[in-house]
C-alpha positions as CSV (number, residue, x, y, z in Angstrom):
1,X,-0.3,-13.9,-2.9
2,X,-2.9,-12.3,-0.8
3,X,-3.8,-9.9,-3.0
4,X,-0.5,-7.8,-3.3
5,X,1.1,-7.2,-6.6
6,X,5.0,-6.7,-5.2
7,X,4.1,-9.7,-2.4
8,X,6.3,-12.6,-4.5
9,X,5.9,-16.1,-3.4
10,X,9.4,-17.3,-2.9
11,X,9.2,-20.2,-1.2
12,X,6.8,-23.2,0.0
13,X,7.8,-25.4,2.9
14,X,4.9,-28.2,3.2
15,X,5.0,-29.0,7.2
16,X,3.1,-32.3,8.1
17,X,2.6,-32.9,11.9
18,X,1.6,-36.4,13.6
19,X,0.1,-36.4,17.5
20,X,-0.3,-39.8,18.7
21,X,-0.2,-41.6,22.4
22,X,-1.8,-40.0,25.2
23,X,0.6,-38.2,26.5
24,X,0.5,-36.2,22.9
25,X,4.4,-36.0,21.9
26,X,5.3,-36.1,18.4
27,X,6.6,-39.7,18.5
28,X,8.6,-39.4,15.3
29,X,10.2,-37.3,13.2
30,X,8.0,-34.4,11.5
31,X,9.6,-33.3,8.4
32,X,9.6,-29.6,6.4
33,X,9.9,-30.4,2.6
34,X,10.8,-28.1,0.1
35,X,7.7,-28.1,-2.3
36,X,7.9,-24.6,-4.7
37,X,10.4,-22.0,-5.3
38,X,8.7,-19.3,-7.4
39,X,10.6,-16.3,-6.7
40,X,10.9,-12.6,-8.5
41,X,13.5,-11.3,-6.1
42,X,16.5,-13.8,-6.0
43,X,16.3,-15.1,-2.5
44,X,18.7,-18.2,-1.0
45,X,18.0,-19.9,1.9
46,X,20.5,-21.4,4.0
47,X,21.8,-23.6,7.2
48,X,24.9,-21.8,7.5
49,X,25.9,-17.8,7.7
50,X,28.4,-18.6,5.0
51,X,25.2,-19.6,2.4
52,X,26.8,-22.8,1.7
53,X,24.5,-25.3,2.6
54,X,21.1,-24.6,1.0
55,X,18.0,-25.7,3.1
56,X,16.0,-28.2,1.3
57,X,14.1,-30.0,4.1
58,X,13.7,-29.6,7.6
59,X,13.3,-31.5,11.1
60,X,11.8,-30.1,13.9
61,X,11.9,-33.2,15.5
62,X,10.2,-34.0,18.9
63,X,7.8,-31.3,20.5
64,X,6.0,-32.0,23.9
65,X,2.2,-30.3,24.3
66,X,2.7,-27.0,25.3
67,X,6.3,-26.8,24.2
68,X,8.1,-24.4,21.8
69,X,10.6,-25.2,18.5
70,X,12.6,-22.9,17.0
71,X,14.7,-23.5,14.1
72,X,17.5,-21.3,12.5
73,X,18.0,-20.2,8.8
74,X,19.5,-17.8,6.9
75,X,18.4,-15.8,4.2
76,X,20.4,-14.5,2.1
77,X,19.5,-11.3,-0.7
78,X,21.0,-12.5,-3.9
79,X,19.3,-9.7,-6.0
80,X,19.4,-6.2,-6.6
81,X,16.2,-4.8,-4.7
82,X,15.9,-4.4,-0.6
83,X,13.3,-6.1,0.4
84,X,11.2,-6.9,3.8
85,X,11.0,-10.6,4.5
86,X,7.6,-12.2,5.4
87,X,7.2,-15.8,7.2
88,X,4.0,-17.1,7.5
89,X,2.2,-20.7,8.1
90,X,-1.1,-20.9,5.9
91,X,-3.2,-23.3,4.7
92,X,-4.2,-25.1,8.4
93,X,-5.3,-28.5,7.7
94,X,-7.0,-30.7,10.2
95,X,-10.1,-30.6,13.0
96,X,-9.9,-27.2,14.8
97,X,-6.1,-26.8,14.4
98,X,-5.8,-23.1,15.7
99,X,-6.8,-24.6,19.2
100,X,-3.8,-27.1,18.6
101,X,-0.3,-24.7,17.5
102,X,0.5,-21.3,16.1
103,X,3.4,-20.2,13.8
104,X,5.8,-17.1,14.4
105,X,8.9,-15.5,12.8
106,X,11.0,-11.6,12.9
107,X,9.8,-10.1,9.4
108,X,13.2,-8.5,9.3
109,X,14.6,-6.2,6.1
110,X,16.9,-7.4,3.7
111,X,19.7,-5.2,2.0
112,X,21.2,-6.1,-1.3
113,X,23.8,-8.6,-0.8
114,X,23.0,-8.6,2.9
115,X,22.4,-12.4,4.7
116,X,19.8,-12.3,7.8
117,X,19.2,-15.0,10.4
118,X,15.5,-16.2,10.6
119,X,14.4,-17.8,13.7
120,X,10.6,-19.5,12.8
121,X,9.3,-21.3,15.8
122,X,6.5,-23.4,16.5
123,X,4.6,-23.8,19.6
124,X,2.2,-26.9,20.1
125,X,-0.9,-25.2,23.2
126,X,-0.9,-26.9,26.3
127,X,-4.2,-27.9,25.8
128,X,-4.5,-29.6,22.2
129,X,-6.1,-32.6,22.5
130,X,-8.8,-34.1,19.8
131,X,-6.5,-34.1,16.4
132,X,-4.3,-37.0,15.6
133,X,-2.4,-35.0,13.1
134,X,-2.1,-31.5,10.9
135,X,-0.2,-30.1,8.3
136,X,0.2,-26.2,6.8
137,X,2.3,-24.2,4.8
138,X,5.3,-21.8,5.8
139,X,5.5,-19.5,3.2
140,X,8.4,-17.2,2.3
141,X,6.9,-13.5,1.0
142,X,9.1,-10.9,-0.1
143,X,7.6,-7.1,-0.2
144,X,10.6,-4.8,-2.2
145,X,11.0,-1.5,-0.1
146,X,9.8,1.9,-1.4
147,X,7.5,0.1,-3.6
148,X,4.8,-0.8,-1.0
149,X,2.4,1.3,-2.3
150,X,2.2,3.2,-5.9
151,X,-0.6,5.0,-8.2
152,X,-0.9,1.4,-10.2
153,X,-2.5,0.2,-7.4
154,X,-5.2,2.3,-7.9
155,X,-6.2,-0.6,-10.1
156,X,-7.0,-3.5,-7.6
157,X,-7.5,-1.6,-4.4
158,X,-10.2,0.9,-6.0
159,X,-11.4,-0.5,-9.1
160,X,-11.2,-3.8,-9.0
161,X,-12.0,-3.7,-5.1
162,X,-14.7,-6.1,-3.9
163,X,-18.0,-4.2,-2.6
164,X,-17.6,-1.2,-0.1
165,X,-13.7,-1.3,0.6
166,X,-12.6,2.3,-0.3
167,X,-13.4,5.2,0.9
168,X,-14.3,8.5,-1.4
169,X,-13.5,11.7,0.8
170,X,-14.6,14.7,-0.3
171,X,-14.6,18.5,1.0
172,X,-17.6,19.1,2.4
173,X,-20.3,21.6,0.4
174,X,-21.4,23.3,2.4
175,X,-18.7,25.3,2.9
176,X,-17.8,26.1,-0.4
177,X,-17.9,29.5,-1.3
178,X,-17.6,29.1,-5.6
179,X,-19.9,27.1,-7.5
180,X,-16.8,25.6,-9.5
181,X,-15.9,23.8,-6.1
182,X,-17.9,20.8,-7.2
183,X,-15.6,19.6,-9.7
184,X,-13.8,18.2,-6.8
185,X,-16.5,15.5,-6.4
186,X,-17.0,15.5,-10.6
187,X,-13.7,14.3,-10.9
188,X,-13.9,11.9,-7.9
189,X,-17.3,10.7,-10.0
190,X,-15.5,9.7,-13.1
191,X,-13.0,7.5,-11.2
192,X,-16.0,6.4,-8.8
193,X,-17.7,5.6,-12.5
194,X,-14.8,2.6,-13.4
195,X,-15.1,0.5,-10.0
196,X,-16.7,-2.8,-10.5
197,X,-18.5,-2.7,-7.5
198,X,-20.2,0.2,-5.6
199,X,-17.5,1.7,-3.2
200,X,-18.3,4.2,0.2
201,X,-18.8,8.3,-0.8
202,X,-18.9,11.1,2.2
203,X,-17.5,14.4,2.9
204,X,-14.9,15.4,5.2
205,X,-17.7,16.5,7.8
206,X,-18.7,12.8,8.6
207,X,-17.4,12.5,12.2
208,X,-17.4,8.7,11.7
209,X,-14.7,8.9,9.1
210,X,-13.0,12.6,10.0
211,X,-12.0,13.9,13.1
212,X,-13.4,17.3,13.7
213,X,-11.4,18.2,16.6
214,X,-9.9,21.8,16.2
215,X,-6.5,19.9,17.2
216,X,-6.3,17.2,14.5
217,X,-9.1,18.3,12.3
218,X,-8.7,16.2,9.1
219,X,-7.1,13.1,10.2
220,X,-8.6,10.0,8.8
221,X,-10.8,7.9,12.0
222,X,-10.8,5.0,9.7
223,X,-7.6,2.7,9.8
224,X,-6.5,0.0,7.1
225,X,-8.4,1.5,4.8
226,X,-8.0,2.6,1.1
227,X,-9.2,6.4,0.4
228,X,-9.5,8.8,-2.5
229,X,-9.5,12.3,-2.3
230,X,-10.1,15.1,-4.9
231,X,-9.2,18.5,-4.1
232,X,-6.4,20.1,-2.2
233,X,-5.6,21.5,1.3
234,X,-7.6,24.3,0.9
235,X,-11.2,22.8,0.3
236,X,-10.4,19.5,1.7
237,X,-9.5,18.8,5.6
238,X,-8.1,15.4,5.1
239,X,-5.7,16.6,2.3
240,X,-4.8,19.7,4.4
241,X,-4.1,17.3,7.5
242,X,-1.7,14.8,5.6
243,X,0.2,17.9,3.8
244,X,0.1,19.4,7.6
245,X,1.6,16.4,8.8
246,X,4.1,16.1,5.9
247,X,3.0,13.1,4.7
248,X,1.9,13.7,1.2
249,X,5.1,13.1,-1.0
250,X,4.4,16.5,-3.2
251,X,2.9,19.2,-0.8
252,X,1.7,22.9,-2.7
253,X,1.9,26.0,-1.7
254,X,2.3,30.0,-2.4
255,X,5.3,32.4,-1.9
256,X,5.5,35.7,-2.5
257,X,8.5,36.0,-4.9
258,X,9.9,39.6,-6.3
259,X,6.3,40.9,-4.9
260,X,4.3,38.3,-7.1
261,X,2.8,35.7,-5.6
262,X,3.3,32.3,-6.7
263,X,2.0,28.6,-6.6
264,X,4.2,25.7,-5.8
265,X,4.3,21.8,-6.0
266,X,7.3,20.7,-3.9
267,X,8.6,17.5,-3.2
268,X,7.9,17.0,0.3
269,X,11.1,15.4,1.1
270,X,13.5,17.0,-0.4
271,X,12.0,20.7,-0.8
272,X,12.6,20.3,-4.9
273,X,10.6,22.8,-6.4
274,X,8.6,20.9,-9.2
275,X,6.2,23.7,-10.5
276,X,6.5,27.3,-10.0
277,X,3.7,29.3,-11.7
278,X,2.1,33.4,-11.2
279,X,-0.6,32.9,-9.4
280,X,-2.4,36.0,-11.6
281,X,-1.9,32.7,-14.3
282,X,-5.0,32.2,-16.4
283,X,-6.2,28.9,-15.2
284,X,-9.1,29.2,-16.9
285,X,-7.0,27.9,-20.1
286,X,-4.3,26.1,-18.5
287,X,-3.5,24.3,-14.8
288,X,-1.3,22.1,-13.2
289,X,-2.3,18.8,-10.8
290,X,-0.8,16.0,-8.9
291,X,-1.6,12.6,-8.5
292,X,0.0,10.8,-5.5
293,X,-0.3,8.3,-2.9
294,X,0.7,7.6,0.5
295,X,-0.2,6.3,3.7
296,X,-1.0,7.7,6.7
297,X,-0.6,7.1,10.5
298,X,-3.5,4.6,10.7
299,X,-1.8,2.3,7.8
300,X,-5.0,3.9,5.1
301,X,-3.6,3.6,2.0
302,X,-4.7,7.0,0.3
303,X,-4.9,8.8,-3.3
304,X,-4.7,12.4,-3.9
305,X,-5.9,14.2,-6.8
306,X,-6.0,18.1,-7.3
307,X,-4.9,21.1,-9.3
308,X,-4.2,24.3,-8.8
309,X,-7.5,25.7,-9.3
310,X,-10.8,23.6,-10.2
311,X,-10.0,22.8,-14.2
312,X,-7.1,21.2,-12.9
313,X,-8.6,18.9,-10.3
314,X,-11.1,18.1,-12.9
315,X,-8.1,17.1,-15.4
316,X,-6.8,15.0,-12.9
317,X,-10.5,12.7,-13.3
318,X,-10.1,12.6,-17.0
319,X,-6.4,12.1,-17.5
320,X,-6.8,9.3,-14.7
321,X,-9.9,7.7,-16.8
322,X,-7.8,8.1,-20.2
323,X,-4.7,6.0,-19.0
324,X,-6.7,3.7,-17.3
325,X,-6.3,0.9,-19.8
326,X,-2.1,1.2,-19.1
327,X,-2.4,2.0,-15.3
328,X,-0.3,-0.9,-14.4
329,X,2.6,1.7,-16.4
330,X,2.3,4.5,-13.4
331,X,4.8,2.6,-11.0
332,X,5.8,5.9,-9.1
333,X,4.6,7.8,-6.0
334,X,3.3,10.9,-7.5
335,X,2.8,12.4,-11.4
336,X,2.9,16.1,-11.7
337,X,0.9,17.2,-15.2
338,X,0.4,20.4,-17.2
339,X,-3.1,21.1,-18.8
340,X,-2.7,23.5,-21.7
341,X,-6.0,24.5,-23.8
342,X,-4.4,24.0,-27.2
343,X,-7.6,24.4,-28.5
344,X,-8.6,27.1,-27.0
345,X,-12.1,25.4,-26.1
346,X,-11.7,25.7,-22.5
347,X,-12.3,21.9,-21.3
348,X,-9.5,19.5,-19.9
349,X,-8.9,17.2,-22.6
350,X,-6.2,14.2,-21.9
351,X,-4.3,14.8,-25.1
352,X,-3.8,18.3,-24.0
353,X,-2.0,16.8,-20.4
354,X,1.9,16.2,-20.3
355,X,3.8,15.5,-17.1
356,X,6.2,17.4,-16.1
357,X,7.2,15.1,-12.7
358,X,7.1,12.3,-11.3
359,X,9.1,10.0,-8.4
């Protein structure tokens, strides 16, 4: 499953290839069979546009050394979620196969009730020599569209994550002109605290990681990666590039309104106003914050975290550590919250947090 929650194995095609004589044909027929159908998203697989002749073996029949097969299937969505389609060859068994063929296929996206043709095609090198036969798997994946990437995931690509694979960006310091600013990296610190294994920590000023190029100051060097940040666009040059960019789903800003001047969350997208507060608002006893992912231009998959002001960044830490034991629950882009100091004590406390948004 490599790893991916909304990857769903669908279908596994054993493909077991002979090379004999010489002259390295395949003699005799090799033959595709039909081994699993474990499937989440109701997937058919066909001969025929129509869908009415099911695939349940196949023969690619003779390839010559240095010659190409393609077959043709279609792939029909007999659910109620779009989806992208994935087809890949795994498991390689035999001497030093990747010198002997490679596997391909489109990774097209599937509607609801929408029917695809697949084209899957296997090429045998010129030069293979050395292996009398090999076999692998052609897997059928299925990923469900708009649900790539979601703050659940926070659970395997963060905590769970084997040693050093995310990235925790923080504003730099140095540059901070209130004390209170390093809450940002306390409430980074408490989800830091849950991660099974020790995970990478630098600021926004590590040139490595950040560009600090007066054009694209902000943008994220590293690419593939998975990266938490705490704080908003102000402190933080990463969070203010990726709102810059409109990439973030919920962006925040301030409007003067009637002469007052306001704070905003806004859905990116859409320009729906999610929370509108004074900013003359007390925050010292109550705050709002977001919680959201998204990925960039470099395919980093990337948290966000912040309030308003600093109690509500800090909330965003605990609230995150108090559901973390129903994470898998938070199947959505973004959660907008509301801290209020019910008990007057001043401190974030997770029973004190509601939401207010989400999508």
């Amino acid at each position: 499953m490599r790893g991916k929650g909304r990857l769903a194995l669908v279908l596994a095609i054993a493909a077991i290839l002979s090379i004999s004589m010489p002259r390295l044909f395949f003699d005799s027929p090799a033959y595709l069979r039909v081994s699993a159908v474990i499937t989440s998203v109701p997937l058919g697989v066909y001969w025929d546009a129509n869908c009415s002749t099911p695939v349940y073996s196949i023969d690619w029949g003779n390839i010559t050394v240095g010659g190409t097969k393609k077959i043709t299937m279609y792939v029909r969505n007999e659910g109620n979620e779009t989806f992208v389609l994935s087809v890949e060859a795994e498991n390689w068994q035999a001497g030093n196969t990747s010198n002997v063929a490679t596997f391909s296929s489109e990774e097209p996206k599937i509607g609801l009730g929408q029917t695809v043709q697949v084209n899957p095609s296997l090429t045998v090198f010129s030069n293979a020599s050395g292996v009398s036969s090999f076999s692998f798997n052609v897997i059928l994946y299925t990923t469900l569209v708009g649900m790539a990437f979601v703050l659940s995931d926070l659970d395997s690509l963060v905590i769970k994550a084997a040693l050093n694979q995310a990235y925790f960006v923080y504003a730099d310091p140095h540059r901070m002109t209130r004390a209170v600013a390093t809450y940002d990296v306390a409430s980074g610190s408490i989800i830091y605290s849950l991660c099974v294994n020790a995970q990478n920590q630098g600021f926004d000023a590590r040139s490595d990681w950040v560009s600090q190029s007066a054009s694209d100051k902000g943008r994220l060097l590293l690419s593939n990666k998975t990266c938490l940040m705490f704080g908003g666009w102000a402190p933080n040059w990463c969070v203010n590039y990726l709102q810059g960019k409109g990439l973030t789903p919920v962006s925040s800003l301030i409007q003067t309104v009637g002469g007052q001047p306001h704070m905003k969350f806004v859905n990116t997208k859409t320009g729906a106003v999610l929370v509108d507060i004074l900013q003359s608002t007390d925050f010292e006893h109550q705050d709002y914050f977001v919680m959201m992912v998204l990925k960039d231009e470099n395919g980093n998959e990337v948290f966000i975290s912040y309030g308003f002001d600093w109690k509500g960044t800090w909330s965003a830490g605990i609230f995150l550590r108090a559901i973390y034991s129903n994470i898998l629950a938070y199947t959505n882009q973004y959660y907008v919250m509301h801290w209020v100091d019910s008990n007057g004590d001043g401190i974030p406390q997770s029973v004190e947090m509601t939401q207010v948004a989400t999508g």
